[in-house]
N, CA, C and O atoms as a DFTB+ gen file, in Angstrom:
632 C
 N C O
     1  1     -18.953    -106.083      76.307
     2  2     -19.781    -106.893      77.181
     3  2     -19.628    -108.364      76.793
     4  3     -20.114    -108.783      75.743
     5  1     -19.035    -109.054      77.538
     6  2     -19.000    -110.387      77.219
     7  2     -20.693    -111.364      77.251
     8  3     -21.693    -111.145      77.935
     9  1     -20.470    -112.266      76.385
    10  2     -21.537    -113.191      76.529
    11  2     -22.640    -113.246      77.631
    12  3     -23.845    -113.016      77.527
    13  1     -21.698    -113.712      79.009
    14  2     -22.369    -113.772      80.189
    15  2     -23.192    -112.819      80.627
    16  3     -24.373    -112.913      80.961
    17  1     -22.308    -111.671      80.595
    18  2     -23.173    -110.422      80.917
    19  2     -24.160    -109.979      79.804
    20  3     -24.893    -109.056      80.158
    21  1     -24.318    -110.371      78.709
    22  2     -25.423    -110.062      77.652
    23  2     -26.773    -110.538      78.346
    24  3     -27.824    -109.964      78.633
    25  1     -26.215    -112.040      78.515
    26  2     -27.532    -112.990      78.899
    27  2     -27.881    -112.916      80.093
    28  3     -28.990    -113.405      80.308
    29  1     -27.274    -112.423      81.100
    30  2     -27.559    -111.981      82.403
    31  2     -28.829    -110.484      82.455
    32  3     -29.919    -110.294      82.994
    33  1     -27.974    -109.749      81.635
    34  2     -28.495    -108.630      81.251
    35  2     -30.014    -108.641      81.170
    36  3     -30.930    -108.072      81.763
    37  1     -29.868    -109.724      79.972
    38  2     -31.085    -109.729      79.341
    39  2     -32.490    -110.414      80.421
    40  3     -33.648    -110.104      80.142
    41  1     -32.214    -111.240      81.493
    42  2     -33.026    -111.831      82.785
    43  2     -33.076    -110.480      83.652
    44  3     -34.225    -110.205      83.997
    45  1     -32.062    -109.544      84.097
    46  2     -32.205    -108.060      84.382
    47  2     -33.207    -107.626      83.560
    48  3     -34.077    -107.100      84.253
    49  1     -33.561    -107.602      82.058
    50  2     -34.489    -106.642      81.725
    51  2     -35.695    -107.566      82.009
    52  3     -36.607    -106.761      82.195
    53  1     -36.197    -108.784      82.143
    54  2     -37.165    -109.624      82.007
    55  2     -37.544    -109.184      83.370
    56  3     -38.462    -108.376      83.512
    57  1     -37.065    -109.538      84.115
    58  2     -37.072    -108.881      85.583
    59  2     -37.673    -107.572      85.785
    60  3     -38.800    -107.541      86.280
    61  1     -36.982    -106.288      85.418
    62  2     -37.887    -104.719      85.513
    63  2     -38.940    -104.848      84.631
    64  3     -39.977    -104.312      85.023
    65  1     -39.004    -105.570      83.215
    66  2     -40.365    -105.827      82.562
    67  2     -41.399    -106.641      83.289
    68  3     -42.600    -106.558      83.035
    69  1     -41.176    -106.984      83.685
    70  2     -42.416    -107.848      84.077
    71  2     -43.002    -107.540      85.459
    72  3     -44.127    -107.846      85.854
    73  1     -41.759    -106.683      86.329
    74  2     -42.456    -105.975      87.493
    75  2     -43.111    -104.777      87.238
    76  3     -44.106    -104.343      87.817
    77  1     -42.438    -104.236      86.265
    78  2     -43.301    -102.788      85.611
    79  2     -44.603    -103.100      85.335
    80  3     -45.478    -102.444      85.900
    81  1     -45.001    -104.267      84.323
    82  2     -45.932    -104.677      83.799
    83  2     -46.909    -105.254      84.572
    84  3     -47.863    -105.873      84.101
    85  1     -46.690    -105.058      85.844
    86  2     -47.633    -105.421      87.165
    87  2     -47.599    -107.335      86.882
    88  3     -48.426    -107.947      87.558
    89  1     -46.706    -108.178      85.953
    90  2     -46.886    -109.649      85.356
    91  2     -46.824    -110.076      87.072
    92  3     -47.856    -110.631      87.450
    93  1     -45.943    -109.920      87.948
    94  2     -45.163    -110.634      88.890
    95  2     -44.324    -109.595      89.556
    96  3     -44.338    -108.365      89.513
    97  1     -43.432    -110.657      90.320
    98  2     -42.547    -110.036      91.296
    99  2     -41.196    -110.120      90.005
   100  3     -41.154    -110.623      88.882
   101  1     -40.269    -109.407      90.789
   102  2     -38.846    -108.341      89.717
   103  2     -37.822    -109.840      90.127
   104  3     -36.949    -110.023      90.975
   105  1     -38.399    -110.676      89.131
   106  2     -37.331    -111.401      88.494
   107  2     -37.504    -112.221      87.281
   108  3     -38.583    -112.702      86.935
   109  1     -36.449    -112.348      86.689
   110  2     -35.934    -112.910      84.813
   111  2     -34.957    -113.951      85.290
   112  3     -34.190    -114.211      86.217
   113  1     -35.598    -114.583      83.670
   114  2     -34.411    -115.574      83.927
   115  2     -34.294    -115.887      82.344
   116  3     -35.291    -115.666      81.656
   117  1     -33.388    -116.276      81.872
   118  2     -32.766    -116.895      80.481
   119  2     -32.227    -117.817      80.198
   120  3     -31.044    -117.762      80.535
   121  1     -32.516    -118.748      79.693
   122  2     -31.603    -120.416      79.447
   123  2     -30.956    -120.134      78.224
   124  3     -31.631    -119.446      77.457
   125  1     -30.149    -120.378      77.936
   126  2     -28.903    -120.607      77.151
   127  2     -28.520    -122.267      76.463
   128  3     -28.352    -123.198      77.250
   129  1     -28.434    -122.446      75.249
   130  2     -27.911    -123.403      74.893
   131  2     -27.200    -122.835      73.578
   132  3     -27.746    -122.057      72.796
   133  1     -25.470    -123.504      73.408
   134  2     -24.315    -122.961      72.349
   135  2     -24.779    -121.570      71.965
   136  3     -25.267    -121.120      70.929
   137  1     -24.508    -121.105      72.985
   138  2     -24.616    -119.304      72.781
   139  2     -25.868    -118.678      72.211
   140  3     -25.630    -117.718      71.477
   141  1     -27.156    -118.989      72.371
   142  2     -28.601    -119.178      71.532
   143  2     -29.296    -119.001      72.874
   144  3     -28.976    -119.705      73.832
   145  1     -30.321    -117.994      72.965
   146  2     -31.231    -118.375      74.367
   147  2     -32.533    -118.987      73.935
   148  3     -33.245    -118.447      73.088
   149  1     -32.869    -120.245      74.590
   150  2     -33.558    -121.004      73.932
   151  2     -35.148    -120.938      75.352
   152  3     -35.920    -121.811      75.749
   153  1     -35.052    -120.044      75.556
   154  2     -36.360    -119.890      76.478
   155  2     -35.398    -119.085      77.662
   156  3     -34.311    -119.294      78.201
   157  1     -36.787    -117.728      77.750
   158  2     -36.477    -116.748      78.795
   159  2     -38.375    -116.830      79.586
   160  3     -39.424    -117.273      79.117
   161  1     -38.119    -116.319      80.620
   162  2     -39.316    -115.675      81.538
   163  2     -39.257    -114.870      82.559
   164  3     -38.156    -114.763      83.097
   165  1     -40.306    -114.155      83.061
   166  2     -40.196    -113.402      84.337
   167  2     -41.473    -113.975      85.066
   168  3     -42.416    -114.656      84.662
   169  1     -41.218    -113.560      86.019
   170  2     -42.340    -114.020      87.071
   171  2     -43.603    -113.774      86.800
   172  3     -43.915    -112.677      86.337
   173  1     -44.329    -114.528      86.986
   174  2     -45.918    -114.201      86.157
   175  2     -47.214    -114.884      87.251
   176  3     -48.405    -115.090      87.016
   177  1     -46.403    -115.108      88.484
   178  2     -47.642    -115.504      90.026
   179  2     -48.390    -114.673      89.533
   180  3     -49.082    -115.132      88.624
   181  1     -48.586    -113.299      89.830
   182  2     -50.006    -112.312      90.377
   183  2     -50.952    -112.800      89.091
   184  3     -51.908    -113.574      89.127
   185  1     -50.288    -111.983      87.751
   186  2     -51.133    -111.958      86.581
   187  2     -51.980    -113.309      86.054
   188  3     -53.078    -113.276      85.499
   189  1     -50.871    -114.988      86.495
   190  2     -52.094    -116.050      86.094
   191  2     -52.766    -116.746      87.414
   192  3     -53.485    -117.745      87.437
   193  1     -52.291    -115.870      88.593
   194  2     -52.777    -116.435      89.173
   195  2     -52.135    -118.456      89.702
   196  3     -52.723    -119.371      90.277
   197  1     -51.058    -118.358      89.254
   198  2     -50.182    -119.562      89.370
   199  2     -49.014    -119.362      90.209
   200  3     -48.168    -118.553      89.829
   201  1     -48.797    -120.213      91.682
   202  2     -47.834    -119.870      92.393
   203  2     -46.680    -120.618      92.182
   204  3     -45.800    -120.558      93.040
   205  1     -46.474    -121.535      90.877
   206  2     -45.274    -122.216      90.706
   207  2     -44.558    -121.365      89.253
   208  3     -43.743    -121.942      88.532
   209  1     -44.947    -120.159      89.036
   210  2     -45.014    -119.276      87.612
   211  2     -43.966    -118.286      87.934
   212  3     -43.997    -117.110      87.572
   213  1     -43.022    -118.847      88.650
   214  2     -41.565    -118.105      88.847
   215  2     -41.006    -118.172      87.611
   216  3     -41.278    -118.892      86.650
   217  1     -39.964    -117.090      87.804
   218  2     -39.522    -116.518      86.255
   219  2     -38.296    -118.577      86.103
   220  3     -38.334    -119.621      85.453
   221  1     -37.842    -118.222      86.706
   222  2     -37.311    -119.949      86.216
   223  2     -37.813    -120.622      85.578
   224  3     -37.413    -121.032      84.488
   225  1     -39.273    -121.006      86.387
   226  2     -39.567    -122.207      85.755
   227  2     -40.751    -121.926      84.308
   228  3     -41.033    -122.747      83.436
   229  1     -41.195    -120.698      84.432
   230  2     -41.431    -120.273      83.054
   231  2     -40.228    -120.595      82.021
   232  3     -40.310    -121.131      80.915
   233  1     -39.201    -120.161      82.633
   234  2     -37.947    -120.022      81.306
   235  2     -38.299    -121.454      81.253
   236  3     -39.177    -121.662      80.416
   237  1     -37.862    -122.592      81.927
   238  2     -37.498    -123.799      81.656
   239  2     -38.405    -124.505      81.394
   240  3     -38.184    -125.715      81.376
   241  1     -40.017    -123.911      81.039
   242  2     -40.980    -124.204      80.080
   243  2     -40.640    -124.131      78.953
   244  3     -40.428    -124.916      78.028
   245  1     -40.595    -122.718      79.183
   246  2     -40.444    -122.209      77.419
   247  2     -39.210    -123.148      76.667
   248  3     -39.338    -123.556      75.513
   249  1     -38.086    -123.403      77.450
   250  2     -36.935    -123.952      76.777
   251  2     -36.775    -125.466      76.297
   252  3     -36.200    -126.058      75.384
   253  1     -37.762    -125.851      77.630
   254  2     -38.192    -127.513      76.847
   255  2     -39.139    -127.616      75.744
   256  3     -39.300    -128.503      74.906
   257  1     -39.761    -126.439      75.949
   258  2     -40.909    -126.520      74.514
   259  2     -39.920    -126.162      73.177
   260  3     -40.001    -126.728      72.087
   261  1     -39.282    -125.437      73.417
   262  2     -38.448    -124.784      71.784
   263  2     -37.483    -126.242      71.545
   264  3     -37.303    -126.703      70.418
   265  1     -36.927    -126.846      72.754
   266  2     -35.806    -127.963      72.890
   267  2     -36.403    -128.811      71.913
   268  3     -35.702    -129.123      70.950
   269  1     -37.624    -129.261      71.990
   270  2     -38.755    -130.683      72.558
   271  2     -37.494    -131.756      73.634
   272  3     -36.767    -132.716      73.381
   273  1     -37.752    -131.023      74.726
   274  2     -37.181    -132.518      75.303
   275  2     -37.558    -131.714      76.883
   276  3     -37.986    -130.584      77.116
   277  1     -37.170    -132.900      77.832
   278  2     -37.522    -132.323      79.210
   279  2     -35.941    -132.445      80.264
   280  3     -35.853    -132.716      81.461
   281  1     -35.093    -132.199      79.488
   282  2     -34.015    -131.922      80.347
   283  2     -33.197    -131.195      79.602
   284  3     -32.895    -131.652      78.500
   285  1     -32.812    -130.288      79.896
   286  2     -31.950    -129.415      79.426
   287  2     -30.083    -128.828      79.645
   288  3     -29.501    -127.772      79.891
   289  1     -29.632    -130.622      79.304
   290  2     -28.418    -130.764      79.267
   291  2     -27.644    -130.089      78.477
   292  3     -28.054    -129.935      77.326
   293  1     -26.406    -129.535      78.829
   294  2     -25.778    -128.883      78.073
   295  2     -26.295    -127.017      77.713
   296  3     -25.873    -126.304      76.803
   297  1     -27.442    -126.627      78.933
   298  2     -27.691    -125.360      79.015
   299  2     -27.107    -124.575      79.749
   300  3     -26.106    -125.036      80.297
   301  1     -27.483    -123.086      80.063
   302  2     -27.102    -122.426      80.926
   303  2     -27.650    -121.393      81.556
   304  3     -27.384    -120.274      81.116
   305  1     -28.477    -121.509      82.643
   306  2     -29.444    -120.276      83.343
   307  2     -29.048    -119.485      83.560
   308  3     -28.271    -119.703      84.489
   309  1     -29.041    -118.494      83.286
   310  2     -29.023    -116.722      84.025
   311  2     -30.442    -115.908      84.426
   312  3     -31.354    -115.378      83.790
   313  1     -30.097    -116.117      85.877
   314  2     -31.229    -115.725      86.787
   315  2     -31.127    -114.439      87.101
   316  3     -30.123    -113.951      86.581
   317  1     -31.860    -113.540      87.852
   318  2     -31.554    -112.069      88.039
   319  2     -31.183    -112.174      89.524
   320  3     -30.516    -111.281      90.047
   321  1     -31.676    -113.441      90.339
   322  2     -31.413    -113.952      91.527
   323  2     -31.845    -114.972      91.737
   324  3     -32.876    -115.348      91.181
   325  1     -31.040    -115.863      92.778
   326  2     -30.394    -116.933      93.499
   327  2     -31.743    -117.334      93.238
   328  3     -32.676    -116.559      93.445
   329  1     -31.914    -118.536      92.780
   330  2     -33.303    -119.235      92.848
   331  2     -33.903    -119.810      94.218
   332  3     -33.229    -120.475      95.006
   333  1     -35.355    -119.450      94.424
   334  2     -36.050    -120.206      95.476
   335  2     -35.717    -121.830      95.749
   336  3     -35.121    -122.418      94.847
   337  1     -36.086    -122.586      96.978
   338  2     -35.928    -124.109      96.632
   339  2     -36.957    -124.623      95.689
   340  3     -36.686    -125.720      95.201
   341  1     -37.996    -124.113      95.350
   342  2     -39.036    -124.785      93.952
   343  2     -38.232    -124.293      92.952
   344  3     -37.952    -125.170      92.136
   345  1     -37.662    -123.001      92.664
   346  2     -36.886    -123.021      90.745
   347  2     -35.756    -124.220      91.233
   348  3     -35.710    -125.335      90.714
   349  1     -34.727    -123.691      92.497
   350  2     -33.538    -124.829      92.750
   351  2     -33.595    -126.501      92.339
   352  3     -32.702    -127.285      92.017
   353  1     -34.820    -126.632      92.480
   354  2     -35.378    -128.070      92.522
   355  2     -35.403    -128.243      91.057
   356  3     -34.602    -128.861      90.355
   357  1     -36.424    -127.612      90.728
   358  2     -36.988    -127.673      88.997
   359  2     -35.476    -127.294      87.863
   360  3     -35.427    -127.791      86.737
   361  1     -34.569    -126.547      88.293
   362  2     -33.625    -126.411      87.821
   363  2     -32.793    -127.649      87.656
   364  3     -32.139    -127.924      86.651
   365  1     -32.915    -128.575      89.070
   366  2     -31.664    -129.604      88.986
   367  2     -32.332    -130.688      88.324
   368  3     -31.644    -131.487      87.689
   369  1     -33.837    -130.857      88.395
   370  2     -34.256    -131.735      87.206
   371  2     -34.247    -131.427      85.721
   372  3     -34.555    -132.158      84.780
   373  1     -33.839    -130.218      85.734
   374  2     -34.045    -130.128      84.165
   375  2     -32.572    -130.220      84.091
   376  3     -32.190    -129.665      83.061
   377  1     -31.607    -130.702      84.780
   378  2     -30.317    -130.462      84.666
   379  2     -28.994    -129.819      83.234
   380  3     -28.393    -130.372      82.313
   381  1     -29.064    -128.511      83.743
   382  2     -28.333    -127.847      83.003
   383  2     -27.166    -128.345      83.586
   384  3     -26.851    -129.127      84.483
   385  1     -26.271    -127.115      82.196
   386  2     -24.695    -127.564      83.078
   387  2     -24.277    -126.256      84.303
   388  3     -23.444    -126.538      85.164
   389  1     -24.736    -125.257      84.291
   390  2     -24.061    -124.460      84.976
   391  2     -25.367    -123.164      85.370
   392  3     -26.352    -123.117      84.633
   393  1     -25.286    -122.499      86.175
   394  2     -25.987    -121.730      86.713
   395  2     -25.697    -120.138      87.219
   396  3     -25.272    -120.109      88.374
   397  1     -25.814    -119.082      86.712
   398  2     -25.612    -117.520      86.936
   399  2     -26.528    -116.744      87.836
   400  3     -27.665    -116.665      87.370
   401  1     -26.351    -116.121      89.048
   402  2     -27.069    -115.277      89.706
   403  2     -26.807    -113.767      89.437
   404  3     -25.739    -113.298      89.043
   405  1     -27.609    -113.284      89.628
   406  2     -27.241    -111.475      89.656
   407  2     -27.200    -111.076      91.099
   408  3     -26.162    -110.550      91.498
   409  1     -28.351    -111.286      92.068
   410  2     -28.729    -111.376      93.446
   411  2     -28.858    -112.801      94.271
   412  3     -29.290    -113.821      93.733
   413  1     -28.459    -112.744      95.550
   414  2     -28.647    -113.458      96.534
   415  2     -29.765    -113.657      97.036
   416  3     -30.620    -112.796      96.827
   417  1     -30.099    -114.773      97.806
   418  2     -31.398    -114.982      98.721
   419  2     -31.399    -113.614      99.714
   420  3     -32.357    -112.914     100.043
   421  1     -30.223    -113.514     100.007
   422  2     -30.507    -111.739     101.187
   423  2     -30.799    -110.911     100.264
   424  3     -31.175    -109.927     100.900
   425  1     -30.881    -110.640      99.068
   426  2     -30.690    -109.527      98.743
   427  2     -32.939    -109.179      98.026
   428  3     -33.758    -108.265      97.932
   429  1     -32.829    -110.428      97.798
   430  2     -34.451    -111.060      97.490
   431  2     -34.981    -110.739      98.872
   432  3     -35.905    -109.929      98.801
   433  1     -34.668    -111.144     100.197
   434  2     -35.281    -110.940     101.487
   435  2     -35.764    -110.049     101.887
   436  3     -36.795    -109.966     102.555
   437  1     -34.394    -108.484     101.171
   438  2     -34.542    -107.603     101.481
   439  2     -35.786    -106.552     100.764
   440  3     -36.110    -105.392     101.018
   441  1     -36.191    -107.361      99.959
   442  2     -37.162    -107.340      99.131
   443  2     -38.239    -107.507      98.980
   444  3     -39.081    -107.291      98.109
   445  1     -38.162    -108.071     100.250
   446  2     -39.612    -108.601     100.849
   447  2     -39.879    -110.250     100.259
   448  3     -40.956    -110.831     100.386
   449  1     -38.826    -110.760      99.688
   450  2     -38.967    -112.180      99.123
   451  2     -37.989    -113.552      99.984
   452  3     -37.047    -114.167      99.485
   453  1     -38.641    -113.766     101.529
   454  2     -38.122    -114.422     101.810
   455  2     -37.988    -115.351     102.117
   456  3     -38.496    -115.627     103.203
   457  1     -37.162    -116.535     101.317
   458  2     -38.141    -118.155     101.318
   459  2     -37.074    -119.003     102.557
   460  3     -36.849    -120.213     102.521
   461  1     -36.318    -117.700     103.982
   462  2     -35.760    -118.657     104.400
   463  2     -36.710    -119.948     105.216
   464  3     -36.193    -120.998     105.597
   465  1     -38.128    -119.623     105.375
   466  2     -39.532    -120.163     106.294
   467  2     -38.829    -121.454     105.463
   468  3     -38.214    -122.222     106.202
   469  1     -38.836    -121.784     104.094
   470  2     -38.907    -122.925     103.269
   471  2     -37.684    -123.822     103.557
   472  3     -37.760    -125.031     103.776
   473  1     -36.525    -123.080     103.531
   474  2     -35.219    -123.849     103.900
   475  2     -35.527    -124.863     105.529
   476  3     -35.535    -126.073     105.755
   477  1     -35.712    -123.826     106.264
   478  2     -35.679    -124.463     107.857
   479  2     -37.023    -125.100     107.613
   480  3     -36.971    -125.869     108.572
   481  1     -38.049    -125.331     107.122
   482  2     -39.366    -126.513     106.586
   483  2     -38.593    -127.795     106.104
   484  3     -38.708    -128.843     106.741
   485  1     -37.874    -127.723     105.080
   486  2     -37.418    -128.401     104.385
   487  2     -36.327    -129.131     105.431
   488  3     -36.292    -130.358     105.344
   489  1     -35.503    -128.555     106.335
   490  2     -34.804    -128.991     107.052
   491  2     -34.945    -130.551     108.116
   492  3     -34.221    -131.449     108.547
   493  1     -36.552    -130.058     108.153
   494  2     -36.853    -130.446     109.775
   495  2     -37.343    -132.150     109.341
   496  3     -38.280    -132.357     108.571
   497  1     -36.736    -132.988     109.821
   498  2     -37.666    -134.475     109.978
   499  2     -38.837    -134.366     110.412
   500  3     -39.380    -135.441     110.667
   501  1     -39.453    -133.406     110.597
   502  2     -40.967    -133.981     111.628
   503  2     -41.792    -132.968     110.752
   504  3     -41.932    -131.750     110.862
   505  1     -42.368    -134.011     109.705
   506  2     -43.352    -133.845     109.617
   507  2     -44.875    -133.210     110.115
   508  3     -45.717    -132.646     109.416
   509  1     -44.893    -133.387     110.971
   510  2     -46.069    -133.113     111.511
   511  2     -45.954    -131.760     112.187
   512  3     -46.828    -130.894     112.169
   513  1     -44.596    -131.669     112.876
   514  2     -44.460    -129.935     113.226
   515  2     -44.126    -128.985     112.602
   516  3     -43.830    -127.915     113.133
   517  1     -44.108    -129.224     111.207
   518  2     -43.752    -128.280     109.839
   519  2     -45.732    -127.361     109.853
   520  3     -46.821    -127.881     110.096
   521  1     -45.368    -125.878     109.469
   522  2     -45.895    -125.235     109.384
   523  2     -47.317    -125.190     108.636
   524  3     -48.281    -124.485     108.936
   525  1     -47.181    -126.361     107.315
   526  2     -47.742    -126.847     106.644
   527  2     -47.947    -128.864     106.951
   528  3     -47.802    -129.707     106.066
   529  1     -48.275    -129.132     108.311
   530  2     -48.080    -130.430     108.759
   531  2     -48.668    -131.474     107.572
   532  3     -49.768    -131.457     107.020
   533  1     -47.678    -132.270     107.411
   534  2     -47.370    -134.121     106.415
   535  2     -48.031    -134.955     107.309
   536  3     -47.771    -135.126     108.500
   537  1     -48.901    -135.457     106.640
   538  2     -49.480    -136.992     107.270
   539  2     -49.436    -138.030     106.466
   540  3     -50.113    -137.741     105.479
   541  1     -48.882    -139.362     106.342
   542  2     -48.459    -139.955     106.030
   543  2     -50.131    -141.062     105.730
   544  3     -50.882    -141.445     106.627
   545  1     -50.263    -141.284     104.491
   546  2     -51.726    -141.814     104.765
   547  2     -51.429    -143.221     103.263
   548  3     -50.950    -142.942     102.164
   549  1     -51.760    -144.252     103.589
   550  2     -52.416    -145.176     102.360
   551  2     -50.274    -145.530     101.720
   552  3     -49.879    -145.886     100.610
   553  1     -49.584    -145.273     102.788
   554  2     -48.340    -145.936     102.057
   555  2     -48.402    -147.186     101.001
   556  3     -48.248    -147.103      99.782
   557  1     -48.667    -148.380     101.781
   558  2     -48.643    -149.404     101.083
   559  2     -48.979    -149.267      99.554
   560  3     -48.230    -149.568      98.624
   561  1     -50.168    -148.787      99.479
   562  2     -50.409    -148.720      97.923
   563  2     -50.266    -147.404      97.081
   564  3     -50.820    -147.148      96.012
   565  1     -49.240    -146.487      97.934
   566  2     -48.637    -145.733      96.991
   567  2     -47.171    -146.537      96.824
   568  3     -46.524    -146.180      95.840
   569  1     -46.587    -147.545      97.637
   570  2     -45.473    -148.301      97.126
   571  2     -45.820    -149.275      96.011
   572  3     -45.017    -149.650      95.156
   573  1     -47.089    -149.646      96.099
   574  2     -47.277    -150.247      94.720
   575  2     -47.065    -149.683      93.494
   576  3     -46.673    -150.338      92.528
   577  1     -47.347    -148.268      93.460
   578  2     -47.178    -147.687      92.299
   579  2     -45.745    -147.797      91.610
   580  3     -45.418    -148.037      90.448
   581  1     -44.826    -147.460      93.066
   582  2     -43.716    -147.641      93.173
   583  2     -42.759    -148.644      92.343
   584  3     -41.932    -148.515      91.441
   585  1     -43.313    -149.751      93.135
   586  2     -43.107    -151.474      92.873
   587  2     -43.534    -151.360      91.371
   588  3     -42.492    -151.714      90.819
   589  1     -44.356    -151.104      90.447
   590  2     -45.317    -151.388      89.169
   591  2     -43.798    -150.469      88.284
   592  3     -43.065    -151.013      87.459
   593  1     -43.676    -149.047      88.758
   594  2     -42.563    -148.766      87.679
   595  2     -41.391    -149.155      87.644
   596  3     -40.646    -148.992      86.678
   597  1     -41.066    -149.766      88.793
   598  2     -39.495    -150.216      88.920
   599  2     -39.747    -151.719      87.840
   600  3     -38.879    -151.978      87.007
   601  1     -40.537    -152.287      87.925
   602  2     -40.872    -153.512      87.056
   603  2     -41.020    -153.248      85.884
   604  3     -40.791    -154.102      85.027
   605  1     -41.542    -151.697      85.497
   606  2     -41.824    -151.439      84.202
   607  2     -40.997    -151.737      83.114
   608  3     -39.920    -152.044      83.624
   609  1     -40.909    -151.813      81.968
   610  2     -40.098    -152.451      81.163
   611  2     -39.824    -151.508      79.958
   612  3     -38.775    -151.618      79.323
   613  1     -40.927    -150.422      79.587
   614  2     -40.905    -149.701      78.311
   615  2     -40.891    -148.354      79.112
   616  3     -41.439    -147.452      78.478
   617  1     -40.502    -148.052      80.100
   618  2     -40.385    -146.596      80.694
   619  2     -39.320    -145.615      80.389
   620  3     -38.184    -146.014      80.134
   621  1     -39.611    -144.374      80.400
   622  2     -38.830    -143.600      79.722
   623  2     -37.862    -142.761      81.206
   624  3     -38.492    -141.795      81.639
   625  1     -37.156    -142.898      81.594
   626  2     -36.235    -142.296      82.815
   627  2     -35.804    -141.256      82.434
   628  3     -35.419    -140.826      81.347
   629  1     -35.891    -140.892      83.367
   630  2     -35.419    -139.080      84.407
   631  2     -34.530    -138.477      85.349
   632  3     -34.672    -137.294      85.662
């Protein structure tokens, strides 16, 4: 069994553990840094009651906490499947180098896990006819905030 498939493996078992364990829905995930997994998770929505507690972004808790740092350059995820657009997102900020699926978004669908509603949301310019309608309120002085960090001088970038 090569490497890949160890650590793949091992988001496969995080995955049937944690759906067995009533934690969440049947997916794992494992971060990797120089052959070392430095933070794993499975889905843990139902049990805390947290809907951003996908097995991803658990892992990529756990991995910045063991790291201490908040990007995780030079890692490597192995998911049990294709990440939602919230892990996709949270993944490319924590920017690893490379990324492993076991399953597809169809294969999650078929599963009853299907975030295509989110893609075609995410798609659409109009605000306001998105399912979850955007209203645009108090711009100006959220560009101040804006304006205040771009000026900032001792800020730490991301």
């Amino acid at each position: 069994m090569s490497d890949h498939e160890k650590f793949m493996a091992r988001a496969i078992e995080l995955a049937h553990a944690g759906a067995d364990s009533n934690l969440g829905g049947p997916f794992g995930c494992v971060i990797v840094r120089d052959g070392e997994m430095v933070g794993e998770g499975n889905n843990q929505v139902t049990s805390t009651n947290d809907p951003t507690a996908h097995a991803e972004v658990v892992a990529i808790r756990a991995a910045c906490k063991n790291l201490n740092t908040f990007q995780l350059e030079g890692c490597v995820v192995y998911t049990s499947c294709e990440p939602c657009p919230m892990c996709l997102g949270a993944i490319y900020w924590a920017r690893p180098t490379q990324i492993f699926i076991a399953c597809n978004r169809q294969d999650a669908a078929q599963a009853g896990f299907d975030d295509e509603f989110i893609y075609e949301e995410i798609s659409s310019p109009d605000f306001a006819s998105r399912k979850v309608p955007i209203t645009m309120l108090m711009r100006d002085e959220g560009l101040a905030v804006f304006k205040n960090w771009i000026e900032k001088t001792d800020k730490v970038e991301y």
